[in-house]
N, C-alpha and C positions, 0 to 999 in steps of 0.2 A: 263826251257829252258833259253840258257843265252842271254839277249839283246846284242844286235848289235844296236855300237851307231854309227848315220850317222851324218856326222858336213858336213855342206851345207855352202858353201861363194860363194853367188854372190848377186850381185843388182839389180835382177829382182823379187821384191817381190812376185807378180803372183804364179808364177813358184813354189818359195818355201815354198806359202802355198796350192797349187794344191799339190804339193808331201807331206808336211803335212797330208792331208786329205786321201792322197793312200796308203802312207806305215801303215801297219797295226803294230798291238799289239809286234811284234817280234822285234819292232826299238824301239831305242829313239834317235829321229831327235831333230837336234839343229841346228840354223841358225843365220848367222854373215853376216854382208853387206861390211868388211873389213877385209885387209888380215892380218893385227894386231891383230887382235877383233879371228879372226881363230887359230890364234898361242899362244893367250892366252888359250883359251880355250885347246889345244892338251894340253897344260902343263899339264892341271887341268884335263883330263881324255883322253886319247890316245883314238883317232876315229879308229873304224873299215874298216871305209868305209867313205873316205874325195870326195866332189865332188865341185870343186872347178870353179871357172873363172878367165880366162887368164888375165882379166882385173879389178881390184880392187882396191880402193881407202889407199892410204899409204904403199902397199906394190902388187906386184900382184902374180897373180897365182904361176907362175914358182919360183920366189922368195919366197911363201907359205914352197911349197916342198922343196926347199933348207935350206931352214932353220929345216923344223922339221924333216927333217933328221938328221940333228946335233944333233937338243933336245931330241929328241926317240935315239940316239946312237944307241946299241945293242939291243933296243925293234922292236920289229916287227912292219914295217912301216903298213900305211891301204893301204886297194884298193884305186886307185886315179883315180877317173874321170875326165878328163880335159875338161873345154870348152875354143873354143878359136872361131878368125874366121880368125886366119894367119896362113899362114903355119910353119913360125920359131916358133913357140908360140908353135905348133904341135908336133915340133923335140925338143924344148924344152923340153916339159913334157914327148916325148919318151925315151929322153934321161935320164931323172930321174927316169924312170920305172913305169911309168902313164900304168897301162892296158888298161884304155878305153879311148877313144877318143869322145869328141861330138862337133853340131855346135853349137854356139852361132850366132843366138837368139836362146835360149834351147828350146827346145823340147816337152813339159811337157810329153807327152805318149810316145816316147821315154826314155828320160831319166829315168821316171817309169819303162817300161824293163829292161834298163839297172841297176838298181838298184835290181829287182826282180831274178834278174839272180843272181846276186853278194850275195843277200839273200840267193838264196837255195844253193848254192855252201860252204856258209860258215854253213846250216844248217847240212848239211855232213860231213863238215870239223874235225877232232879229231887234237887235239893240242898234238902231242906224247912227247912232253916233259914237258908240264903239267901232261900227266898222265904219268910219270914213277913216282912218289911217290907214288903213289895209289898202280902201279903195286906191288913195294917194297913192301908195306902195306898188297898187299892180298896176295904175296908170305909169307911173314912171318905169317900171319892166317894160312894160310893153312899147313905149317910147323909144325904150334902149333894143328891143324887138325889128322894130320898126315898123309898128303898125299908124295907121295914120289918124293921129286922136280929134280928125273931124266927122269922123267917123260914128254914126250912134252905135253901134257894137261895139266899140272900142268903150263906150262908159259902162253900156251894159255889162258888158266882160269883165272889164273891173271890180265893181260891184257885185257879180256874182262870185267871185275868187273870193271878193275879200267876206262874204260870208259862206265860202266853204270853208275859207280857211279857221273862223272862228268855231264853226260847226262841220267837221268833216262828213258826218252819216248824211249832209244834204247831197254828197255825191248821187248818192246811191239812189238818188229819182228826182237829176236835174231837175224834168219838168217843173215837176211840182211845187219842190224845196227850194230851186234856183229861179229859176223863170217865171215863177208865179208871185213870190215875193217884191223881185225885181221892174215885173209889169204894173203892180199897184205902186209901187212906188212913182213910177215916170209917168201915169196915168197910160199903161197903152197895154200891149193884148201880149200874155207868154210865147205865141206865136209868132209877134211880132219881134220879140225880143230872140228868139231863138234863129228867125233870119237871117237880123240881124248881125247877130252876133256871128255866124254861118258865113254872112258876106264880107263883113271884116276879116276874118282867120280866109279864107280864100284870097282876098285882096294883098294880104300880106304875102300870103304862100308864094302867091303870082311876081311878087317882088323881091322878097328875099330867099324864096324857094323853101321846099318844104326840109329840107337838110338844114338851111338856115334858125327853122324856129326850132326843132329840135334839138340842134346843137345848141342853142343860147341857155336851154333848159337842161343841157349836158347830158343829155340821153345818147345812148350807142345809137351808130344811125346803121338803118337795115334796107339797103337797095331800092327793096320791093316795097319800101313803107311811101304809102301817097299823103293827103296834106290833113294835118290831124284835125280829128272828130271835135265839135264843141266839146264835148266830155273828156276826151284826151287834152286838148287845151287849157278845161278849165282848172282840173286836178293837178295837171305841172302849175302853174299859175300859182292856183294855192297852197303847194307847197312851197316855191317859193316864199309867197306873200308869211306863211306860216313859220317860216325859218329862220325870215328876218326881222321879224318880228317881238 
Protein backbone atom coordinates (compact mmCIF):
# COMPACT_ATOMS: atom_id res chain seq x y z
CA UNK A 1 0.00 0.00 0.00
CA UNK A 2 1.39 3.25 -0.93
CA UNK A 3 2.20 5.95 2.01
CA UNK A 4 0.53 9.05 2.11
CA UNK A 5 2.73 11.69 3.26
CA UNK A 6 1.13 14.36 5.64
CA UNK A 7 3.56 17.68 6.00
CA UNK A 8 1.89 19.43 9.15
CA UNK A 9 3.00 23.42 9.77
CA UNK A 10 2.01 24.88 12.66
CA UNK A 11 3.33 26.08 16.12
CA UNK A 12 1.37 24.24 18.32
CA UNK A 13 3.47 21.37 19.28
CA UNK A 14 0.64 19.57 21.33
CA UNK A 15 -1.40 19.12 18.52
CA UNK A 16 1.21 17.76 16.14
CA UNK A 17 2.54 15.20 18.39
CA UNK A 18 -1.31 14.05 19.51
CA UNK A 19 -1.81 13.60 15.57
CA UNK A 20 1.62 11.83 15.56
CA UNK A 21 0.46 9.32 17.81
CA UNK A 22 -3.27 8.82 15.83
CA UNK A 23 -2.23 8.57 12.37
CA UNK A 24 -1.47 5.16 11.90
CA UNK A 25 1.07 2.94 9.68
CA UNK A 26 -0.75 4.19 6.23
CA UNK A 27 1.12 7.89 6.82
CA UNK A 28 4.30 9.27 7.11
CA UNK A 29 3.75 12.48 9.05
CA UNK A 30 6.35 15.23 8.96
CA UNK A 31 6.19 18.47 10.86
CA UNK A 32 7.76 22.15 10.46
CA UNK A 33 6.94 25.08 12.91
CA UNK A 34 7.63 27.59 9.73
CA UNK A 35 6.36 28.24 6.58
CA UNK A 36 9.95 28.08 4.91
CA UNK A 37 10.89 25.07 6.75
CA UNK A 38 7.21 23.72 4.83
CA UNK A 39 8.26 24.77 1.34
CA UNK A 40 11.49 23.17 1.68
CA UNK A 41 10.49 20.12 2.49
CA UNK A 42 7.40 20.03 -0.65
CA UNK A 43 10.56 20.53 -2.81
CA UNK A 44 12.15 17.43 -1.35
CA UNK A 45 9.11 15.18 -1.50
CA UNK A 46 5.34 16.60 -2.63
CA UNK A 47 2.88 16.11 0.52
CA UNK A 48 -0.17 14.37 -0.03
CA UNK A 49 -1.97 15.93 2.35
CA UNK A 50 -0.51 19.51 3.64
CA UNK A 51 -2.41 20.85 6.84
CA UNK A 52 -1.24 23.96 7.45
CA UNK A 53 -1.71 27.46 9.71
CA UNK A 54 -2.88 30.83 8.72
CA UNK A 55 -0.23 32.02 11.00
CA UNK A 56 3.57 31.05 10.68
CA UNK A 57 6.76 32.47 11.40
CA UNK A 58 8.64 33.95 8.04
CA UNK A 59 6.19 33.20 5.80
CA UNK A 60 2.30 32.27 6.50
CA UNK A 61 -0.09 29.98 5.61
CA UNK A 62 -1.88 31.50 2.60
CA UNK A 63 1.60 32.60 1.35
CA UNK A 64 2.61 28.46 1.88
CA UNK A 65 0.03 27.63 -0.91
CA UNK A 66 0.97 30.37 -3.10
CA UNK A 67 4.10 29.52 -3.48
CA UNK A 68 3.97 25.62 -3.86
CA UNK A 69 1.71 26.06 -6.29
CA UNK A 70 4.34 27.53 -8.40
CA UNK A 71 6.92 24.87 -7.39
CA UNK A 72 4.51 21.76 -7.95
CA UNK A 73 3.57 23.53 -11.58
CA UNK A 74 1.67 20.78 -13.39
CA UNK A 75 2.09 18.16 -10.22
CA UNK A 76 -0.87 17.57 -8.37
CA UNK A 77 -1.32 20.01 -5.58
CA UNK A 78 -2.31 18.04 -1.90
CA UNK A 79 -5.27 18.24 0.10
CA UNK A 80 -4.95 21.53 2.09
CA UNK A 81 -6.29 21.85 5.38
CA UNK A 82 -6.40 25.45 6.44
CA UNK A 83 -6.46 26.70 10.12
CA UNK A 84 -7.03 30.07 10.63
CA UNK A 85 -9.11 32.21 13.24
CA UNK A 86 -10.01 35.29 10.52
CA UNK A 87 -12.27 35.15 8.20
CA UNK A 88 -10.03 36.80 5.25
CA UNK A 89 -7.42 34.17 6.06
CA UNK A 90 -10.75 31.74 5.40
CA UNK A 91 -11.47 33.23 1.74
CA UNK A 92 -7.88 33.24 1.35
CA UNK A 93 -7.11 29.62 1.35
CA UNK A 94 -10.79 29.24 -0.26
CA UNK A 95 -9.62 30.97 -2.85
CA UNK A 96 -6.49 28.76 -3.41
CA UNK A 97 -8.56 25.64 -3.42
CA UNK A 98 -8.03 24.60 0.51
CA UNK A 99 -10.81 21.74 0.82
CA UNK A 100 -11.05 21.89 4.49
CA UNK A 101 -11.40 24.51 6.74
CA UNK A 102 -10.47 24.41 10.50
CA UNK A 103 -10.41 26.64 13.82
CA UNK A 104 -7.36 27.71 15.22
CA UNK A 105 -6.70 26.88 18.34
CA UNK A 106 -6.76 23.22 16.35
CA UNK A 107 -8.72 20.88 17.45
CA UNK A 108 -6.71 17.65 18.06
CA UNK A 109 -10.02 15.07 17.52
CA UNK A 110 -11.18 17.19 15.06
CA UNK A 111 -8.49 17.69 12.96
CA UNK A 112 -7.82 13.73 13.46
CA UNK A 113 -11.37 13.18 11.50
CA UNK A 114 -10.51 15.38 9.23
CA UNK A 115 -7.36 13.79 8.35
CA UNK A 116 -9.09 10.09 8.60
CA UNK A 117 -11.51 11.25 6.11
CA UNK A 118 -8.84 12.51 3.64
CA UNK A 119 -7.11 8.93 4.37
CA UNK A 120 -9.86 6.68 3.23
CA UNK A 121 -10.92 8.79 0.28
CA UNK A 122 -7.41 8.61 -1.00
CA UNK A 123 -7.36 4.89 0.03
CA UNK A 124 -9.93 4.49 -2.97
CA UNK A 125 -8.51 6.91 -4.88
CA UNK A 126 -6.89 5.04 -8.52
CA UNK A 127 -4.37 7.52 -10.13
CA UNK A 128 -5.70 6.76 -13.99
CA UNK A 129 -2.87 8.22 -15.40
CA UNK A 130 -0.42 6.45 -13.56
CA UNK A 131 -1.97 3.41 -14.71
CA UNK A 132 -2.37 3.90 -18.35
CA UNK A 133 1.18 2.29 -18.83
CA UNK A 134 0.34 -0.64 -16.89
CA UNK A 135 -2.91 -0.65 -18.91
CA UNK A 136 -0.64 -0.44 -22.42
CA UNK A 137 1.63 -3.22 -20.75
CA UNK A 138 -1.13 -5.75 -20.14
CA UNK A 139 -2.83 -4.97 -23.33
CA UNK A 140 0.27 -5.88 -25.13
CA UNK A 141 0.43 -9.43 -22.81
CA UNK A 142 -2.42 -10.14 -23.69
CA UNK A 143 -2.02 -9.55 -27.31
CA UNK A 144 1.13 -11.78 -27.12
CA UNK A 145 -1.78 -14.22 -25.23
CA UNK A 146 -3.93 -14.11 -27.80
CA UNK A 147 -6.71 -12.58 -26.77
CA UNK A 148 -8.67 -10.74 -29.23
CA UNK A 149 -8.38 -6.95 -28.29
CA UNK A 150 -11.84 -6.25 -30.06
CA UNK A 151 -12.98 -7.45 -27.36
CA UNK A 152 -14.55 -5.07 -24.41
CA UNK A 153 -13.02 -7.54 -21.89
CA UNK A 154 -9.96 -7.51 -23.16
CA UNK A 155 -9.80 -3.44 -22.14
CA UNK A 156 -11.51 -4.06 -19.07
CA UNK A 157 -8.83 -6.67 -18.21
CA UNK A 158 -6.32 -4.45 -18.73
CA UNK A 159 -7.20 -1.94 -16.98
CA UNK A 160 -8.14 -3.90 -14.06
CA UNK A 161 -4.38 -5.65 -13.98
CA UNK A 162 -2.91 -2.47 -14.38
CA UNK A 163 -4.62 -1.28 -11.09
CA UNK A 164 -4.05 -4.32 -9.25
CA UNK A 165 -0.80 -4.21 -10.03
CA UNK A 166 -0.38 -0.61 -8.69
CA UNK A 167 -2.41 -1.64 -5.63
CA UNK A 168 -2.32 -5.35 -4.90
CA UNK A 169 -4.83 -5.77 -1.62
CA UNK A 170 -7.63 -4.71 -4.68
CA UNK A 171 -7.11 -8.41 -5.29
CA UNK A 172 -8.61 -9.49 -2.37
CA UNK A 173 -12.37 -8.07 -3.41
CA UNK A 174 -12.30 -7.84 -7.24
CA UNK A 175 -15.71 -6.89 -7.11
CA UNK A 176 -15.51 -3.86 -5.48
CA UNK A 177 -11.91 -2.67 -5.87
CA UNK A 178 -11.67 -3.94 -9.64
CA UNK A 179 -14.77 -3.82 -11.24
CA UNK A 180 -16.41 -1.06 -9.66
CA UNK A 181 -13.62 1.26 -10.29
CA UNK A 182 -13.36 0.04 -13.73
CA UNK A 183 -17.41 0.49 -14.49
CA UNK A 184 -17.37 4.30 -13.54
CA UNK A 185 -14.81 4.81 -15.54
CA UNK A 186 -16.26 3.26 -19.08
CA UNK A 187 -19.62 4.44 -17.82
CA UNK A 188 -21.27 0.90 -17.63
CA UNK A 189 -22.33 -1.61 -14.67
CA UNK A 190 -19.45 -4.00 -12.50
CA UNK A 191 -21.49 -6.54 -13.78
CA UNK A 192 -21.16 -5.88 -16.95
CA UNK A 193 -17.54 -5.53 -16.83
CA UNK A 194 -17.10 -8.84 -14.98
CA UNK A 195 -18.97 -10.63 -17.93
CA UNK A 196 -17.25 -9.37 -19.83
CA UNK A 197 -14.22 -9.84 -18.95
CA UNK A 198 -15.49 -13.73 -18.14
CA UNK A 199 -16.36 -13.84 -22.06
CA UNK A 200 -13.05 -12.65 -23.23
CA UNK A 201 -10.77 -15.21 -20.85
CA UNK A 202 -13.27 -18.09 -22.11
CA UNK A 203 -13.00 -16.96 -25.85
CA UNK A 204 -9.29 -17.08 -25.49
CA UNK A 205 -9.28 -20.46 -23.58
CA UNK A 206 -11.54 -21.76 -26.47
CA UNK A 207 -8.54 -20.83 -28.94
CA UNK A 208 -5.53 -21.06 -27.40
CA UNK A 209 -6.77 -23.66 -24.63
CA UNK A 210 -6.48 -23.33 -21.22
CA UNK A 211 -2.74 -24.91 -21.01
CA UNK A 212 -1.97 -22.14 -23.48
CA UNK A 213 -2.83 -19.13 -21.01
CA UNK A 214 -1.22 -20.77 -18.22
CA UNK A 215 1.83 -21.56 -19.81
CA UNK A 216 2.41 -17.86 -21.21
CA UNK A 217 2.10 -16.90 -17.46
CA UNK A 218 4.75 -19.83 -16.76
CA UNK A 219 2.65 -21.50 -14.28
CA UNK A 220 3.18 -25.62 -13.67
CA UNK A 221 0.10 -26.82 -15.65
CA UNK A 222 -2.11 -29.47 -13.75
CA UNK A 223 -4.28 -31.93 -15.90
CA UNK A 224 -7.36 -31.32 -14.07
CA UNK A 225 -7.06 -27.41 -14.12
CA UNK A 226 -10.17 -25.99 -16.41
CA UNK A 227 -9.95 -22.36 -17.83
CA UNK A 228 -8.86 -19.67 -15.30
CA UNK A 229 -11.19 -17.75 -12.97
CA UNK A 230 -11.32 -13.65 -13.67
CA UNK A 231 -9.46 -13.66 -10.40
CA UNK A 232 -6.87 -16.22 -11.41
CA UNK A 233 -6.40 -14.17 -14.68
CA UNK A 234 -6.32 -11.11 -13.28
CA UNK A 235 -3.56 -11.68 -10.52
CA UNK A 236 -1.01 -13.51 -13.16
CA UNK A 237 -1.81 -10.33 -15.31
CA UNK A 238 -0.64 -8.18 -12.65
CA UNK A 239 2.01 -9.73 -11.70
CA UNK A 240 3.25 -9.58 -14.78
CA UNK A 241 2.28 -6.06 -15.42
CA UNK A 242 4.13 -5.49 -11.80
CA UNK A 243 7.50 -7.04 -12.73
CA UNK A 244 7.93 -5.15 -15.77
CA UNK A 245 7.33 -2.50 -14.70
Amino acid sequence: MKKINVLCAMRNSRVVEGLRRRLDERCLFRAVGSGDAALACASRVTPDVLVVDAVLPRLDGVGVVERMQCILGEKRMPVVVGGSVLSFSDEAFRRLGAQYLASVPWNEAQLHDILNSIIRQMDTRIEWAHAKEGSLCAQEMLRQMGMNEKLSGFTYLAWAAAIAAMQEERLSAVRDKLYVPVAERFGTTPQSVERLIRHAVERTADTVGAQGIYTFFGNTIDPMRGKPTNAQILAMLAERVRISS
